[in-house]
RODO-2510 file (C-alpha; in nm, 4 decimals, decimal comma):
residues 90
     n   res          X          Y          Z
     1     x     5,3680    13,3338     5,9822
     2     x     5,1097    13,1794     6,2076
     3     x     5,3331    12,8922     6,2885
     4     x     5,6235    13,1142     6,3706
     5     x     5,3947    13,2086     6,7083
     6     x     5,3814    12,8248     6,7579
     7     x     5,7534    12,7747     6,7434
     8     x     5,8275    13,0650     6,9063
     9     x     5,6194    12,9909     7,2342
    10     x     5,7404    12,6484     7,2197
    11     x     6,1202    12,8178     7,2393
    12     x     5,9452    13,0264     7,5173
    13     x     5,8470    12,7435     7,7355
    14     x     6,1123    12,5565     7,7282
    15     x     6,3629    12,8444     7,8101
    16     x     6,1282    12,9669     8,1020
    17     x     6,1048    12,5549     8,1754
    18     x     6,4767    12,5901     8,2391
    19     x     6,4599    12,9733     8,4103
    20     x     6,2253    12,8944     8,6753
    21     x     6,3627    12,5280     8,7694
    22     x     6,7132    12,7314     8,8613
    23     x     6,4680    12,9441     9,0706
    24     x     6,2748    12,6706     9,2807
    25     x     6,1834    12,3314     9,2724
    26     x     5,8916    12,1724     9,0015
    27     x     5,5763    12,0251     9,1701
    28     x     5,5258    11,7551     8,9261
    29     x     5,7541    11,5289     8,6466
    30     x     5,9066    11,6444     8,4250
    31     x     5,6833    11,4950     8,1649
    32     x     5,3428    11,6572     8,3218
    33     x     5,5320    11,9782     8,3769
    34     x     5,6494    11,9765     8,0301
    35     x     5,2661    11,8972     7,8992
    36     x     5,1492    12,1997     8,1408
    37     x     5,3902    12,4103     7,9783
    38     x     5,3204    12,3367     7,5986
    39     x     4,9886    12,3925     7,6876
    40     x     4,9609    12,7403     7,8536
    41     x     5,2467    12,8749     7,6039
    42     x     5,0468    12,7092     7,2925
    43     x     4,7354    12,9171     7,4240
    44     x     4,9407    13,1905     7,3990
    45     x     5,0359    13,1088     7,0300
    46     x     4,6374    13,0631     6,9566
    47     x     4,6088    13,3862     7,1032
    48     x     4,8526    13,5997     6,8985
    49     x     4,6965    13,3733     6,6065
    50     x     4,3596    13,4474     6,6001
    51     x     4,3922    13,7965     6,7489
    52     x     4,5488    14,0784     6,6100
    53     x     4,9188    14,0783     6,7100
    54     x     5,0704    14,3674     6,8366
    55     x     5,3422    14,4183     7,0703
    56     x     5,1664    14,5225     7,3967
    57     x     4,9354    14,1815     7,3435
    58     x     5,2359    13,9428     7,2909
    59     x     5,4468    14,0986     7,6258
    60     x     5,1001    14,1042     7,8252
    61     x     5,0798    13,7428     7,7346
    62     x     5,4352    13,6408     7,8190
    63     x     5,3915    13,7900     8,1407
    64     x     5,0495    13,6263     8,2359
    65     x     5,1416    13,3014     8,0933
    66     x     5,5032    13,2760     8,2786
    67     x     5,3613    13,3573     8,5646
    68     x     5,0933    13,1308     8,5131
    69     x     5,3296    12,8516     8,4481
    70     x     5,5262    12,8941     8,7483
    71     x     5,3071    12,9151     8,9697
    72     x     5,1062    12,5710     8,8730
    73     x     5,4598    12,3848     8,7722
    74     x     5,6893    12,5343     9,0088
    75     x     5,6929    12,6032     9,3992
    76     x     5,6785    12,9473     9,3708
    77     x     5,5061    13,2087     9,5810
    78     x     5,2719    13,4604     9,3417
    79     x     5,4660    13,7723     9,4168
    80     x     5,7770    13,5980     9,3395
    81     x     5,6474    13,4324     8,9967
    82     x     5,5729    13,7266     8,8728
    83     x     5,8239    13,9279     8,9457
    84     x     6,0544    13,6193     8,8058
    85     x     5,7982    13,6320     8,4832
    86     x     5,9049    14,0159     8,4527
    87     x     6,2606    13,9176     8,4875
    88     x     6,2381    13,6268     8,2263
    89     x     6,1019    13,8692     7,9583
    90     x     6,3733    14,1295     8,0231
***
């Protein structure tokens, strides 16, 4: 089970990697983008890991973490990432 959260936030990254570079352009290679990325959505795995999982915890996660993600990776204004990061979860 736990690394079911690790594959699944991997999937995560990669299709908000792809969502927000159709939105606006990335601020850095796609290699350091792609480390950032793996990173913040891993934490997010650790998270749902070591915590108790529920639903509300997992979304409130998603949400923090896309936006976090586009904001640092992506030129992206904060209103607009997470409004996007609402979007992407939809």
């Amino acid at each position: 089970m736990d690394l079911a959260f690790v594959f699944v936030f991997f999937i995560e990254m990669l299709i908000s990697f792809f969502f927000f570079g159709t939105l606006s352009e990335r601020k850095f290679s796609f290699l350091k983008t792609m480390l950032i990325g793996i990173s913040l959505f891993e934490i997010g795995a650790v998270i749902n890991i070591f915590l108790i999982s529920t639903v509300w915890l997992n979304n409130l996660m998603s949400i923090i973490i896309n936006a976090a993600f586009s904001l640092i990776c992506f030129k992206m204004k904060p209103l607009k990432s997470i409004f996007y990061a609402n979007i992407s979860l939809s």
